[in-house]
C-alpha positions as CSV (number, residue, x, y, z in Angstrom):
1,X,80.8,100.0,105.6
2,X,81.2,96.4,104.8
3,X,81.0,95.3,101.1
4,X,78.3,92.5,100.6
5,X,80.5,90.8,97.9
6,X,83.6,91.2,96.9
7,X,84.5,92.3,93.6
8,X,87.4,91.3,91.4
9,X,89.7,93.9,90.9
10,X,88.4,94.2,87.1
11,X,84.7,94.8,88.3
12,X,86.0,97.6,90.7
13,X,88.1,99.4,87.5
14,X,85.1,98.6,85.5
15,X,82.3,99.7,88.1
16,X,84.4,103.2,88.2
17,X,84.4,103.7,84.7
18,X,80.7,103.0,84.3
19,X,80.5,105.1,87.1
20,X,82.5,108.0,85.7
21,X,79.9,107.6,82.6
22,X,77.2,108.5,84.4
23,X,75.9,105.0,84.4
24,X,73.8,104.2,87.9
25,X,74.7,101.7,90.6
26,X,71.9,99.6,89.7
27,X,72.6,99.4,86.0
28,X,76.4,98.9,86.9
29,X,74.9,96.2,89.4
30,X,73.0,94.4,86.5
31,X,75.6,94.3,83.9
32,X,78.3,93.0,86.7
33,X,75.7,90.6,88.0
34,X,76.0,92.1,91.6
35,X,73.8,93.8,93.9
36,X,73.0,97.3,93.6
37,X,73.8,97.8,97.6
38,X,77.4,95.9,96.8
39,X,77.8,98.7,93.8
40,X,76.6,101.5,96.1
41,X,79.2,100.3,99.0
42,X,82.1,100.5,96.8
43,X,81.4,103.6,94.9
44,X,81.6,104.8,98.4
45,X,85.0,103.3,99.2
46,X,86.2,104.7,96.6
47,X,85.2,108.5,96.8
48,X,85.9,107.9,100.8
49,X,89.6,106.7,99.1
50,X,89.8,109.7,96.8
51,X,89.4,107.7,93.4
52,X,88.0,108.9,90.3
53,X,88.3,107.5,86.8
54,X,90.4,107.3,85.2
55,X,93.1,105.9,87.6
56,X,96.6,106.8,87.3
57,X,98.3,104.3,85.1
58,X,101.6,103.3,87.7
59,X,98.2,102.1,90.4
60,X,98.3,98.3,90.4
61,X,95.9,96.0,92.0
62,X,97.9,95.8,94.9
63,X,97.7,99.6,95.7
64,X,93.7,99.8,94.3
65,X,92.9,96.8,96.6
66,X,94.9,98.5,99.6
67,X,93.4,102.1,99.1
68,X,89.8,101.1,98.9
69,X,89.9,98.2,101.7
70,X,92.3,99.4,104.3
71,X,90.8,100.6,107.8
72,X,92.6,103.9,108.4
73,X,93.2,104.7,111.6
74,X,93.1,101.4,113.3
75,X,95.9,99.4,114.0
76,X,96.6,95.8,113.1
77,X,95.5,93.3,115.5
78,X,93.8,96.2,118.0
79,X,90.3,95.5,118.5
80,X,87.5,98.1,119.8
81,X,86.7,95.7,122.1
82,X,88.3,92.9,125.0
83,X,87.3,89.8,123.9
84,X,86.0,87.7,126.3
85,X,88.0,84.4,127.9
86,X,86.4,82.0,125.1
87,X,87.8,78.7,127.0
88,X,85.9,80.1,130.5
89,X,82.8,81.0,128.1
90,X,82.7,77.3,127.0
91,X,82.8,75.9,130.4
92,X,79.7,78.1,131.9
93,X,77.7,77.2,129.1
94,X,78.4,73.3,129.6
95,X,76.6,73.9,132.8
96,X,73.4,73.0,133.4
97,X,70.8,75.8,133.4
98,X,73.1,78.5,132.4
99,X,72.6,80.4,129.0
100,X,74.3,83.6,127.6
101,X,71.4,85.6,129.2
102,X,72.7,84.3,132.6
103,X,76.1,84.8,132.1
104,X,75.4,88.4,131.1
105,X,73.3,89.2,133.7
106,X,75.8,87.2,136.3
107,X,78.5,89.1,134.8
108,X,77.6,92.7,133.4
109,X,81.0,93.8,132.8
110,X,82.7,91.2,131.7
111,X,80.1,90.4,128.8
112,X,79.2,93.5,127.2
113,X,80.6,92.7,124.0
114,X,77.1,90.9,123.3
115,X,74.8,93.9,123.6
């Protein structure tokens, strides 16, 4: 669930607490000057992170930032998919006549990172 904008790490503490208050995401939206979809996607984060206000007083920014924006279970540097070779991709399409629906079609397998 990507966040549309990022928020400084006094919006999120302050988006909680207005949260905690009762207040809804798109009044919390208006009085941060954010969207009420940016509001909506962090109050998520954060009950997906196990946060409620108020925070514990030894949690930083560092550890706020880390619990609400880290991707559990992946690993660093692993992607769902294999990238394609970028360099041969750039050479095909120098070709004359050829276009990404030809590559895909010439090569199904290779390419299905664009469906």
């Amino acid at each position: 669930m990507p966040a549309k904008r990022e928020l400084t790490m006094r919006q999120l503490r302050h988006m909680l607490r207005l949260a905690h208050d009762g207040v809804s995401a798109r009044e919390i939206g208006r009085r941060l000057g954010v969207a009420r979809s940016t509001i909506q996607d962090n109050l998520k984060r954060a009950a997906a992170a196990g946060l409620n206000w108020p925070l514990p007083e030894d949690m930083g920014d560092d550890t706020l930032e880390r619990r609400l924006f880290s991707r559990t279970g992946v690993k660093t540097g692993q992607r769902r998919r294999i990238e394609p070779d970028w360099a041969e991709l750039a050479r095909e399409l120098k070709r004359p006549g050829v276009n990404m629906t030809w590559i895909q079609i010439r090569s199904a397998t290779s390419f299905n990172w664009l469906r």
